[in-house]
C-alpha positions in Angstrom: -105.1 14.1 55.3 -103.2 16.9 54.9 -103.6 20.0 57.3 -103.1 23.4 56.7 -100.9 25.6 58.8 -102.4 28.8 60.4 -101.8 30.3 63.4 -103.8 32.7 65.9 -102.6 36.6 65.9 -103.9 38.1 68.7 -104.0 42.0 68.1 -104.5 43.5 71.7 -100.8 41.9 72.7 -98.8 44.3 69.6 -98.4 47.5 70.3 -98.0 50.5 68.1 -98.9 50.7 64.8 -100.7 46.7 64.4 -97.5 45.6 62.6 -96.0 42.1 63.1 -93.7 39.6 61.7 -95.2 36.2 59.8 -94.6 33.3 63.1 -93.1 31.0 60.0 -90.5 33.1 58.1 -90.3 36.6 59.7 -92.3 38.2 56.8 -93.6 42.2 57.8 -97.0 42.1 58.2 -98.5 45.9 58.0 -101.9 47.0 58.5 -100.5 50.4 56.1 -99.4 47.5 53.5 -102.8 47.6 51.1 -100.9 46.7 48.2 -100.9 42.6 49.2 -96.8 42.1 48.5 -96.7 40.7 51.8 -100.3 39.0 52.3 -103.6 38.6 51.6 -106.7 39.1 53.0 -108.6 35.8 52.5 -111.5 36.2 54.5 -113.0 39.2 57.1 -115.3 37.6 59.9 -118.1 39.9 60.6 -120.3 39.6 63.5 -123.1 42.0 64.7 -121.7 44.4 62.2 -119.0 44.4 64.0 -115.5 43.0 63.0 -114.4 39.4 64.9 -111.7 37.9 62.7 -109.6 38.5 59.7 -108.0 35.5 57.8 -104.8 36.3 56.2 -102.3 34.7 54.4 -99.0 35.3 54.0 -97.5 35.3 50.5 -94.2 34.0 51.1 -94.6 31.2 53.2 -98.8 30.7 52.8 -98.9 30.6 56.4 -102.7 31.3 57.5 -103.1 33.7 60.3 -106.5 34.8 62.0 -106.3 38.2 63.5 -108.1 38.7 66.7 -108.5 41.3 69.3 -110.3 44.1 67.3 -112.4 45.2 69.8 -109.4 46.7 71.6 -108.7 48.9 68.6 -112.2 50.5 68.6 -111.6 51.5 72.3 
């Protein structure tokens, strides 16, 4: 059975703007990127009305990555 890669992102540990590089091949990830070049939004996890998770996938590698730590950014 074949397993597919992802990785956890945890938000509260980048600082400045929420920008990161993709773990697998160094990719810029940008929360100012809405134009999905660089990834995709594959699936928001709401909870409470408030948001838990975001799913996203990296388009040059397809590297899954789940973004945590959101509630630090509402602070």
């Amino acid at each position: 059975m074949h397993r597919e890669k992802s990785c956890v992102i945890d938000l509260s540990k980048i600082g400045g703007s929420g920008e990161f590089n993709c773990p697998k091949c160094g990719s810029k990830i940008s929360p100012d990127d809405s134009s999905e070049d660089a990834y995709r939004i594959v699936e928001p996890v709401v909870k409470d009305d408030r948001l838990e998770m975001i799913v996203l996938q990296c388009n040059k590698c397809g590297l899954k990555m789940r973004l945590i730590g959101f509630n630090v950014l509402e602070d």
